[in-house]
C-alpha positions in Angstrom: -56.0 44.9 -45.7 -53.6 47.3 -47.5 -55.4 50.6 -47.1 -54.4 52.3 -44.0 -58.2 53.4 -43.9 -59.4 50.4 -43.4 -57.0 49.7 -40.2 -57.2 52.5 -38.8 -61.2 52.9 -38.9 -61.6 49.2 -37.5 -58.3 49.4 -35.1 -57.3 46.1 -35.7 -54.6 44.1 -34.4 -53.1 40.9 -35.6 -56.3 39.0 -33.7 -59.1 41.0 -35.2 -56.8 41.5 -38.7 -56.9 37.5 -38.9 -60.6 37.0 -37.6 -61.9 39.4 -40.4 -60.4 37.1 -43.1 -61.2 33.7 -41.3 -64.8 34.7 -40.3 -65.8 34.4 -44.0 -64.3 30.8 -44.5 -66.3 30.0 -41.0 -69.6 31.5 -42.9 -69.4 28.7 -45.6 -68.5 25.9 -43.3 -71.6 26.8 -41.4 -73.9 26.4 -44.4 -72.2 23.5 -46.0 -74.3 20.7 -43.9 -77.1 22.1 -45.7 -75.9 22.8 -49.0 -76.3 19.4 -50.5 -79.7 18.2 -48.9 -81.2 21.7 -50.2 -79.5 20.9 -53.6 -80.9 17.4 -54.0 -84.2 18.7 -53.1 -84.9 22.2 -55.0 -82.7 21.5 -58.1 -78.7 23.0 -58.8 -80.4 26.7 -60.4 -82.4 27.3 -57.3 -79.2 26.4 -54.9 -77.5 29.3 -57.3 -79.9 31.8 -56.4 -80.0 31.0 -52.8 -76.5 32.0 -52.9 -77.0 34.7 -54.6 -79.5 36.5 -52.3 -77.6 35.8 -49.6 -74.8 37.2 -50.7 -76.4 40.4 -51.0 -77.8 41.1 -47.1 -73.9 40.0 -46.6 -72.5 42.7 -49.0 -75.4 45.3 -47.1 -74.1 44.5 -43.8 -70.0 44.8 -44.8 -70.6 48.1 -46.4 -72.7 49.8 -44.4 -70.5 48.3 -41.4 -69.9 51.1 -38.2 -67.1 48.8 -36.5 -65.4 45.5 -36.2 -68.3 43.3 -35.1 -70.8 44.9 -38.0 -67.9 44.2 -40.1 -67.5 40.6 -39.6 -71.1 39.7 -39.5 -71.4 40.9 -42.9 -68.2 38.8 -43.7 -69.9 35.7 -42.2 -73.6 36.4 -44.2 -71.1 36.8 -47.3 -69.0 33.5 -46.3 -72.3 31.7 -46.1 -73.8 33.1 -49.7 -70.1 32.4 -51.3 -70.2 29.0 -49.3 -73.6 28.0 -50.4 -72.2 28.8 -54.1 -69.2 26.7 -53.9 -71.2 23.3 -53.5 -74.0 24.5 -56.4 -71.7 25.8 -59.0 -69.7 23.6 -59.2 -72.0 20.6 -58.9 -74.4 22.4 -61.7 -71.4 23.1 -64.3 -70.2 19.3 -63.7 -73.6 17.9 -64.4 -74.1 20.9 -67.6 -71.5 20.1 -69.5 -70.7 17.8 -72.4 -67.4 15.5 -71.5 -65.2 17.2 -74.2 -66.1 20.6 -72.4 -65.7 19.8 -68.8 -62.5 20.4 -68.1 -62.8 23.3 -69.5 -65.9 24.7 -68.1 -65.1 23.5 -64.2 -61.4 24.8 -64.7 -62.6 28.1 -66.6 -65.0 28.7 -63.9 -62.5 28.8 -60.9 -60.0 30.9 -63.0 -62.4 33.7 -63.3 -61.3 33.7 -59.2 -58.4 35.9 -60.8 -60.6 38.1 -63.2 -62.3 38.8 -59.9 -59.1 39.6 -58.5 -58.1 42.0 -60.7 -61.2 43.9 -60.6 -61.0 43.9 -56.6 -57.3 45.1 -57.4 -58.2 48.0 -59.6 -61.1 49.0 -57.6 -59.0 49.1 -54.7 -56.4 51.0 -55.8 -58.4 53.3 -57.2 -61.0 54.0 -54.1 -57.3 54.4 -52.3 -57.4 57.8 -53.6 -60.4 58.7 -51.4 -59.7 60.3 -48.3 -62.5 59.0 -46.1 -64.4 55.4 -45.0 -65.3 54.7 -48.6 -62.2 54.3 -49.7 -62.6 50.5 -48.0 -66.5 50.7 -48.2 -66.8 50.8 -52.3 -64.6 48.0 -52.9 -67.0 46.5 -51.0 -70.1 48.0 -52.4 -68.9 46.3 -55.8 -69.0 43.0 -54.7 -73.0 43.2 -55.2 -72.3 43.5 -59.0 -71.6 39.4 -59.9 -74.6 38.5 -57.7 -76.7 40.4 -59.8 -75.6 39.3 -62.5 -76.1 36.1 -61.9 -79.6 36.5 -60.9 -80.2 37.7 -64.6 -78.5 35.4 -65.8 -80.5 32.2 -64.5 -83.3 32.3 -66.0 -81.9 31.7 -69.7 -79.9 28.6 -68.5 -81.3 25.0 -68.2 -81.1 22.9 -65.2 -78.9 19.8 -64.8 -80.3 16.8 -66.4 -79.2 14.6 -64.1 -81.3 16.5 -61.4 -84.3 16.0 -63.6 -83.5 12.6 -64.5 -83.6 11.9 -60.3 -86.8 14.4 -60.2 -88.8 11.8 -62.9 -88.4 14.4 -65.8 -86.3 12.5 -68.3 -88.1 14.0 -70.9 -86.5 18.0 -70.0 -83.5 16.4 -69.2 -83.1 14.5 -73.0 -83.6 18.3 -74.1 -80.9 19.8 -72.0 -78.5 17.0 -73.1 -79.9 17.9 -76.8 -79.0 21.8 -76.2 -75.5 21.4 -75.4 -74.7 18.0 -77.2 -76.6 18.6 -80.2 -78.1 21.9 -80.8 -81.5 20.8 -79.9 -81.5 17.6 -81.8 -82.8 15.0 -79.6 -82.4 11.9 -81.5 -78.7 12.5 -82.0 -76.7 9.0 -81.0 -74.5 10.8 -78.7 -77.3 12.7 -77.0 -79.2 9.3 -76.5 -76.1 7.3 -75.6 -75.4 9.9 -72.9 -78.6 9.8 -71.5 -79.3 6.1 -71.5 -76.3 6.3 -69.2 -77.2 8.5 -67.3 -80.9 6.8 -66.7 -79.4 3.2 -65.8 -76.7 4.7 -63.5 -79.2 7.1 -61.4 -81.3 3.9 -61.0 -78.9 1.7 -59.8 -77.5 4.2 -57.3 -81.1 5.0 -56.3 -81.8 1.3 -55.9 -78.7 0.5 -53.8 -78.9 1.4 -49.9 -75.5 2.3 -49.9 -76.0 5.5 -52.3 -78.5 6.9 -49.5 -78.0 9.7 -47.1 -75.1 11.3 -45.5 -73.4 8.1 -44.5 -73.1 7.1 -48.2 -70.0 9.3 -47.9 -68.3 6.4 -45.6 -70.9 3.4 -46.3 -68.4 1.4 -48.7 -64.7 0.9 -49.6 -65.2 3.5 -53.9 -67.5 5.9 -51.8 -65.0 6.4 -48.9 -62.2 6.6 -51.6 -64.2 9.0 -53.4 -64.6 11.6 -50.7 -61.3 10.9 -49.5 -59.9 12.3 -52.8 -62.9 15.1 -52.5 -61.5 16.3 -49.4 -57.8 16.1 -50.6 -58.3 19.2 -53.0 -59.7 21.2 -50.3 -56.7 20.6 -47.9 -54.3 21.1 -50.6 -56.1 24.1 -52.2 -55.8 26.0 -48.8 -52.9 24.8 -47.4 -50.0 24.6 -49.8 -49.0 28.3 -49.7 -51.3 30.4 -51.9 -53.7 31.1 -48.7 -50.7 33.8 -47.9 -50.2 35.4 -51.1 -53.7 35.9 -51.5 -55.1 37.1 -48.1 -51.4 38.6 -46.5 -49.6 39.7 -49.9 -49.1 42.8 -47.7 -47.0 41.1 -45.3 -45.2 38.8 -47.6 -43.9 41.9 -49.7 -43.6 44.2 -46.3 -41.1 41.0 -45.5 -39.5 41.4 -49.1 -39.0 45.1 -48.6 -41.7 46.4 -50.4 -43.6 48.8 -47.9 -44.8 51.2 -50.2 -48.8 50.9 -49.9 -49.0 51.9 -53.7 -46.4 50.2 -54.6 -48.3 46.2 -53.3 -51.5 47.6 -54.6 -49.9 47.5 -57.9 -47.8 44.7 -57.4 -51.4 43.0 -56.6 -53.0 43.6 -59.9 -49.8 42.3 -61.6 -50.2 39.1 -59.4 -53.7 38.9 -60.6 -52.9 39.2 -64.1 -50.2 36.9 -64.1 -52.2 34.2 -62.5 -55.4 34.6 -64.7 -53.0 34.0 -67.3 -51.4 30.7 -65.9 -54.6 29.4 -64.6 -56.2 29.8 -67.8 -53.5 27.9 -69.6 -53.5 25.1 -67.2 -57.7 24.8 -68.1 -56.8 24.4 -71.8 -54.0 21.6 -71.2 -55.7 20.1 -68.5 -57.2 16.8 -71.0 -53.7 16.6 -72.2 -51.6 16.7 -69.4 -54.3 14.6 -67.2 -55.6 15.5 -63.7 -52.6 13.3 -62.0 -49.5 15.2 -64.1 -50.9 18.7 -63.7 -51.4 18.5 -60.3 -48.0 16.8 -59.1 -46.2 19.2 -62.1 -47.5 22.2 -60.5 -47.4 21.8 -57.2 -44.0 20.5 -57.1 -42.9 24.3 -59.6 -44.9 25.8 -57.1 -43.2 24.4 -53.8 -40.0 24.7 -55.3 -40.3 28.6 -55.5 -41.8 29.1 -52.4 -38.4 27.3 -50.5 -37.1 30.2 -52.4 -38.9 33.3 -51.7 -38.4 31.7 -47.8 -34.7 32.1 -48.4 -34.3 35.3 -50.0 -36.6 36.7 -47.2 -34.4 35.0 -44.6 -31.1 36.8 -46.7 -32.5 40.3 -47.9 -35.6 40.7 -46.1 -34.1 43.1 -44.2 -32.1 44.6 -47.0 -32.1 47.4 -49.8 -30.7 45.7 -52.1 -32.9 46.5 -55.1 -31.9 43.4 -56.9 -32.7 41.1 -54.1 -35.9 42.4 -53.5 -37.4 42.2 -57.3 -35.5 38.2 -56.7 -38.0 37.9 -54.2 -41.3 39.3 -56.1 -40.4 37.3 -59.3 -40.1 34.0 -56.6 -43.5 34.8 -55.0 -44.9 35.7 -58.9 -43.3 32.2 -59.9 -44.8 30.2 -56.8 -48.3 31.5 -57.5 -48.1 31.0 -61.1 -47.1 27.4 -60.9 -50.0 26.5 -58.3 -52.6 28.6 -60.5 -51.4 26.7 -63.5 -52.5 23.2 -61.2 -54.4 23.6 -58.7 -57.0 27.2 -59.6 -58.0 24.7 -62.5 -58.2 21.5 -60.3 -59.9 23.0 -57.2 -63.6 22.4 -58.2 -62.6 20.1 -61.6 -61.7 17.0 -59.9 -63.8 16.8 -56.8 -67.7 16.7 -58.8 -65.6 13.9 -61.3 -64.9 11.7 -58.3 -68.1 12.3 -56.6 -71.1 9.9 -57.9 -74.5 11.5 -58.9 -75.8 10.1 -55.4 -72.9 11.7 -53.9 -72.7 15.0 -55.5 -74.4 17.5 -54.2 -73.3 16.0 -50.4 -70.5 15.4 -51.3 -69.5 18.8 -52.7 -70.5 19.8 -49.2 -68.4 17.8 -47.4 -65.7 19.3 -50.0 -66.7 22.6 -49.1 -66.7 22.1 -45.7 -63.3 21.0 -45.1 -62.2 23.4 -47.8 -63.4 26.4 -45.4 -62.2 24.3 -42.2 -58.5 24.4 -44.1 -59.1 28.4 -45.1 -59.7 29.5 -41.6 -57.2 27.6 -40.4 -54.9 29.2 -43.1 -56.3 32.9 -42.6 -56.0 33.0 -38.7 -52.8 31.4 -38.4 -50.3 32.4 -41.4 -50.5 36.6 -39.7 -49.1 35.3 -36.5 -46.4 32.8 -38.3 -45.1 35.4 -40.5 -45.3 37.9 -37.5 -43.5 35.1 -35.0 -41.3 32.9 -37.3 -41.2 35.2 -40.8 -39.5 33.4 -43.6 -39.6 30.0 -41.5 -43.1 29.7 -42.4 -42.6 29.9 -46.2 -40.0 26.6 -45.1 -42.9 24.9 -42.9 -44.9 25.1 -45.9 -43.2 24.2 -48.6 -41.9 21.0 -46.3 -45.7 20.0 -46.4 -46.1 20.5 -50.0 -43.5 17.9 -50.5 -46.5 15.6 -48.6 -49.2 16.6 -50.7 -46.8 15.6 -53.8 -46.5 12.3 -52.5 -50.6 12.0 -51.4 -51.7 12.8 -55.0 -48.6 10.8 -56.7 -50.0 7.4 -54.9 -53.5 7.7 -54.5 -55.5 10.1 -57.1 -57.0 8.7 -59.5 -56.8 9.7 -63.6 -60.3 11.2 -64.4 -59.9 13.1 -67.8 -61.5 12.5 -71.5 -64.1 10.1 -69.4 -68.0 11.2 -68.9 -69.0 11.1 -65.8 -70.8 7.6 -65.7 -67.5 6.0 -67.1 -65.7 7.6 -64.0 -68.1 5.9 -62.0 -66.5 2.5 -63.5 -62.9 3.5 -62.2 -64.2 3.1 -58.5 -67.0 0.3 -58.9 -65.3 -1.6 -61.3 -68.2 -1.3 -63.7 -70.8 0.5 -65.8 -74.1 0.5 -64.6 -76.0 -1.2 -67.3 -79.1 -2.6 -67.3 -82.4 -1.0 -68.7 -84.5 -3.1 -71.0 -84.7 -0.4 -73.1 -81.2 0.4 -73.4 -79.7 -3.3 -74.1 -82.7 -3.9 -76.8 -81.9 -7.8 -76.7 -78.5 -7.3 -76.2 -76.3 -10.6 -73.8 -75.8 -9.3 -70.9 -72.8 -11.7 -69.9 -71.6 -11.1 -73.0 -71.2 -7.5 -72.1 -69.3 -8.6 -69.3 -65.8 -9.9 -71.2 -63.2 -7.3 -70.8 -62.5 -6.1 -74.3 -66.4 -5.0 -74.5 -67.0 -3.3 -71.1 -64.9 -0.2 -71.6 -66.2 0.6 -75.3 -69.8 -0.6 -74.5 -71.4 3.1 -73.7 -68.8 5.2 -75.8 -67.8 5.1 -79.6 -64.9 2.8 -80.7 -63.5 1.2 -83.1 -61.5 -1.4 -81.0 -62.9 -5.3 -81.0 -61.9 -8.1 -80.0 -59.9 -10.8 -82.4 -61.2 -13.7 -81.5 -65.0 -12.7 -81.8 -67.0 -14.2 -84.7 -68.7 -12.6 -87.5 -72.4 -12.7 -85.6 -71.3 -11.1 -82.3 -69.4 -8.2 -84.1 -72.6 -7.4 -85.8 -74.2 -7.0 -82.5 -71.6 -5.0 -81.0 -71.8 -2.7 -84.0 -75.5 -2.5 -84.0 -75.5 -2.0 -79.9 -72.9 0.8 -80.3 -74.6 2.6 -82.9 
């Protein structure tokens, strides 16, 4: 959107300029109805390789484009490929990973958004040098690169084992759970207590009506709360501010009084940079802050500077004052840092924790859905506010942050240091126990009292007082 090239080639005006960064978010709601079903049925690797593929005949299409329309067609194959991916990656790496390493892997996997960024960046601004179409066309060209890479990639990786547990084939998933609890060791106590979970809790949500189908998303009271909180990261994620800096930095600097082309190229790799960094920090603290703290802490840094950068736009937008302007920069740096820190780790962390196995892969596309809905809403209407109302729509926006403080402050849920069974206990108001094979004898009931329901399934070294000698013995010989 920078490169006078581009414009000039595809003469586009605010309208089309909006429509060929919204037409990619409407490519991923169109193929999130399918995304789960196709999931569920051919496993989370092959879901990853659909999107792969079509990714590329997107990326063909956008390079090769001839005008406006070509153009945007290839932006809508490419929405759907990147669509398709954001229900199976996230719902794979969820599923992959051991508890101590899934914040990290979910929120790791979303900051590399920003590594991606800054390669975009660079090869940008260095394909700006070129003095003819492929100035625009090789930035686009490279987008082919992670796609293939990916494609190599999947053959070496397992698939999720609570796919194959659902598929019948708990003997592959015991040795996925061995591979990255255990290296490979498959009677390790940890890799057996996390797959006797996982077992008993498929079962029940297979055997209960209400874990069924598309309506499982509204059926009953935990399931409708669980995709309500789904779809409250995809309306935040795309509607608290960071939609402008990302798709109409352009405008928002132009606004600052920074209209040098080279001078927002570089500014944009500096973003980039700065919000890898802050993003990856947030993924490191994100067990020991807690999902709740980080993302009402960073939203509310984040709103904060973004009533700012509204008012020194309103002051010294128009000015050249040198002083005022870098005021402004470091504001719209400090905004995006603060929701980077938050929210680039949170965005596909928090919905697969809340979503049940049975609601998943559906419910990832709900997520995905609405979280495309939000980014063409975003995209097609932040051009004309900051052509119509300038720094009043930094204002609007940060007035509705304030909301989304309050919405996440009363109603989320705490999801961190739990696996994803004992999550499922938060919203049904118990662990799914009851395979023969798991219990081995042990009282039921018994398992029932308070003090042994939460430490049943993980280690601990917490009993109750009043318990005699011959039912601590059990609970030790249960736990181990």
């Amino acid at each position: 959107m920078i490169l006078p090239s581009f414009s000039d080639y595809m003469k586009l005006n605010t309208a089309t300029q909006a429509a060929t960064s919204a037409i990619m978010w409407i490519g991923g709601a169109a193929i999130a109805p399918f995304g789960g079903p196709l999931l569920d049925i051919f496993g989370r690797k092959k879901g990853i390789l659909g999107a792969a593929a079509i990714s590329f005949v997107g990326v063909a299409l956008q390079s090769s484009a001839q005008n406006v329309a070509m153009f945007m067609a290839g932006r809508l194959i490419l929405g759907m490929g990147v669509g398709l991916g954001s229900i199976a990656c996230p719902t794979y790496t969820s599923e992959i990973a051991p508890t101590k390493y899934r914040a990290f892997m979910l929120g790791f996997y979303y900051d590399l958004w920003y590594f991606g960024g800054i390669i975009a960046a660079l090869v940008t601004y260095g394909s700006a040098q070129i003095e003819s179409t492929w100035s625009w066309r090789l930035p686009s060209v490279f987008q082919v690169i992670p796609s293939i890479l990916c494609v190599v990639l999947l053959p070496f990786v397992p698939e999720s084992p609570r796919w194959l547990v659902a598929q019948g084939k708990g003997e592959q998933a015991l040795k996925v759970l061995a591979i990255t609890m255990s290296n490979g060791n498959t009677s390790h106590s940890e890799v057996l207590a996390a797959y006797n979970q996982i077992v008993t809790t498929i079962a029940y949500q297979k055997e209960n009506p209400a874990s069924q189908s598309w309506l499982a998303a509204v059926k009953t009271p935990p399931n409708r709360r669980r995709t309500m909180l789904a779809i409250s990261v995809a309306v935040i994620g795309n509607l608290s501010g960071s939609a402008i800096a990302s798709y109409w930095l352009g405008s928002m600097l132009s606004q600052a009084g920074v209209t040098d082309t080279q001078s927002q190229l570089q500014i944009n790799i500096a973003l980039n940079v700065w919000c890898l960094a802050c993003a990856g920090a947030g993924t490191l603290l994100a067990d020991k802050i807690g999902r709740k703290p980080l993302a009402v802490g960073s939203l509310t840094f984040a709103l904060i500077f973004l009533y700012l950068v509204g008012a020194l736009t309103k002051v010294y937008g128009s000015s050249t004052n040198t002083s005022a302007v870098y005021g402004t920069v470091s504001c719209i740096f400090l905004f995006q840092g603060g929701y980077s820190f938050g929210w680039t780790t949170l965005l596909v962390m928090y919905p697969p924790e809340v979503l049940s196995f049975s609601l998943r892969a559906n419910g990832m596309a709900i997520y995905t859905f609405v979280s495309n809905a939000a980014g063409v809403f975003a995209t097609f209407i932040m051009p004309f506010a900051l052509n119509n109302i300038g720094w009043k729509t930094y204002m609007v926006n940060a007035s509705w942050d304030v909301l989304e403080v309050a919405f996440v402050a009363f109603l989320w849920v705490e999801t961190s240091k739990r696996s994803l069974e004992e999550i499922d206990e938060v919203f049904e108001g118990k662990i799914h126990l009851g395979a023969e094979n798991i219990m081995q004898g042990y009282d039921i009931e018994h398992a029932k009292t308070p003090c042994v329901q939460v430490h049943t399934l993980r280690p601990s070294n917490e009993v109750c007082e009043d318990k005699e000698a011959g039912e601590l013995e059990k609970d030790a010989k249960f736990q181990q």
